[in-house]
N, C-alpha and C positions, 0 to 999 in steps of 0.2 A: 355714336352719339348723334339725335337726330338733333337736329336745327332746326327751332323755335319759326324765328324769324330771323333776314340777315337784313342790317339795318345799313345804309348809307350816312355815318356821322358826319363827313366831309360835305355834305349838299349841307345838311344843317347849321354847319358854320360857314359857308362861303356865301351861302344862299337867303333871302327872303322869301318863304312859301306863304302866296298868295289864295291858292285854291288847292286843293286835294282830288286825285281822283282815285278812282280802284280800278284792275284791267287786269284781264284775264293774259295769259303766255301762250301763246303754243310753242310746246315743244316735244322732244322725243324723246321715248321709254326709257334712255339711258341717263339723257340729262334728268329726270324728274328723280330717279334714283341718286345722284350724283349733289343732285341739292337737298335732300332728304340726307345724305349725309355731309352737307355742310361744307363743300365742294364750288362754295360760289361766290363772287365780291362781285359787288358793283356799287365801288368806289369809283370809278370813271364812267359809269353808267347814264344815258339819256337816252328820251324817245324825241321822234321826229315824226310829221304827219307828214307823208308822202304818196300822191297821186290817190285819196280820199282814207287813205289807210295809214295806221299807228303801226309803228316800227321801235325796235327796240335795239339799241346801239352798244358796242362798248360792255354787257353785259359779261364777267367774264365764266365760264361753268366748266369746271376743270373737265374730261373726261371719267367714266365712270370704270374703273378699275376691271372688275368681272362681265361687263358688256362684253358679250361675243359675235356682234356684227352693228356692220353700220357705227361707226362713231361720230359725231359733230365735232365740227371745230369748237374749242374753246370761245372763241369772239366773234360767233357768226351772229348775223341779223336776225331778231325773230320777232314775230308778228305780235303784235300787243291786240288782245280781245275786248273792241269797245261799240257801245248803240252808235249809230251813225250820229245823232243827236251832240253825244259827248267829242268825237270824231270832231264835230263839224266847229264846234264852241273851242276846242283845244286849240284849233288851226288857226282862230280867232286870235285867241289870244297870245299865240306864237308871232304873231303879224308886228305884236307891238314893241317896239323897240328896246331891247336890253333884255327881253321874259324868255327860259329857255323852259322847255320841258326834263323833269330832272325824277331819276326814280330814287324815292326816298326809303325804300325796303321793300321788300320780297318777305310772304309770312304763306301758311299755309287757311285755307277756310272752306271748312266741308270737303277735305277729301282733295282739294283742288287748289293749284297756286295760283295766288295773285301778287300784284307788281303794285304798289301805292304810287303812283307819280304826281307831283308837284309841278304846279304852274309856280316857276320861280322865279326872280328878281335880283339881279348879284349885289352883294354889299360892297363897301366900299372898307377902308381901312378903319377910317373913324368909325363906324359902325359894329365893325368885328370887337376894337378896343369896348365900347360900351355895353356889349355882351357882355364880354371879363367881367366889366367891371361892376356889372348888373349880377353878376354870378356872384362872385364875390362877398359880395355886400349879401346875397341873399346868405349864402353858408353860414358869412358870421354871424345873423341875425338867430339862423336857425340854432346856430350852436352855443349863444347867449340863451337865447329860449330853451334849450336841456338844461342847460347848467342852473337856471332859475328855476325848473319844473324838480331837478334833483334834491334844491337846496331847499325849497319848501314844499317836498312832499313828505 
C-alpha cells in the first residue's frame, strides 16, 4: 500500500500555523522506498535552521525491509531542500519567541518528496478547548443541515 501523504495531526492540535512552507528532503534510496511504503511518522517531528541550513529532526523512517546495503538510522538528521531566501525568512522567524518550526506532513509531488513545514505558535489549554468546541458546534450544524436537506427534498 503506497502512502498518499503522512500527515502530522498532533502539530495541528497543539499548534497555531502561521505560515506554510514547502521543502524538499534528502535522502537515500532505501528511505524513499520505505516511505512509499508508508514506513514513516513524524509525529515528533521539527526543523531547525542551523549554521544557514534547514535541518530536519525527530523524523522517524523505519528501515526499508529488502534494502541490501547501507541502511540509515530510523532518526537520523536530514537536510531539508530550501532557496536561501526562505532559509533566511525561517530563521527570522524562529528568533521570535514561543514560534517553533514544525513539519506538518510529508506528501509526494512530481515524482519527488516534500516536507510541508509550519511556522507555528503553541496553544495554550483554553485554546485547544475552543477548537472542540468550535468543532463541535460545526458537526451539529452540519448534521441539522442533512436532516433538513432530507426532510424536504
Amino acid at each position: 500500500m503506497a502512502a498518499e501523504s503522512i500527515l502530522n495531526r498532533k502539530a495541528l492540535r497543539d499548534f497555531h500555523i502561521l505560515e506554510r512552507y514547502e521543502a524538499g528532503i534528502e535522502l537515500k534510496g532505501s528511505e524513499v522506498k520505505s516511505i512509499r511504503a508508508g514506513k514513516a511518522n513524524i509525529g515528533d517531528a521539527f526543523a531547525r535552521i542551523e549554521n544557514g541550513e534547514a535541518f530536519l529532526f525527530n523524523a522517524d523512517i523505519q528501515p526499508y525491509a529488502q534494502a541490501s546495503h547501507e541502511i540509515p538510522a530510523p532518526k537520523r538528521t536530514r537536510k531539508l531542500l530550501l532557496h536561501r531566501q526562505e532559509i533566511d525568512k525561517l530563521y527570522g522567524e524562529t528568533q521570535v519567541a514561543g514560534r517553533a518550526l514544525v513539519v506538518l506532513k510529508l506528501y509526494w509531488k512530481n515524482g519527488k518528496l516534500k516536507a510541508e513545514i509550519g511556522v507555528a505558535q503553541g496553544k495554550v489549554a483554553r485554546d485547544k478547548r475552543a477548537d472542540l468546541k468550535k468543532r463541535t458546534v460545526d458537526r451539529e450544524t452540519a448534521r441539522e443541515v442533512a436532516r433538513f436537506n432530507r426532510k424536504h427534498s
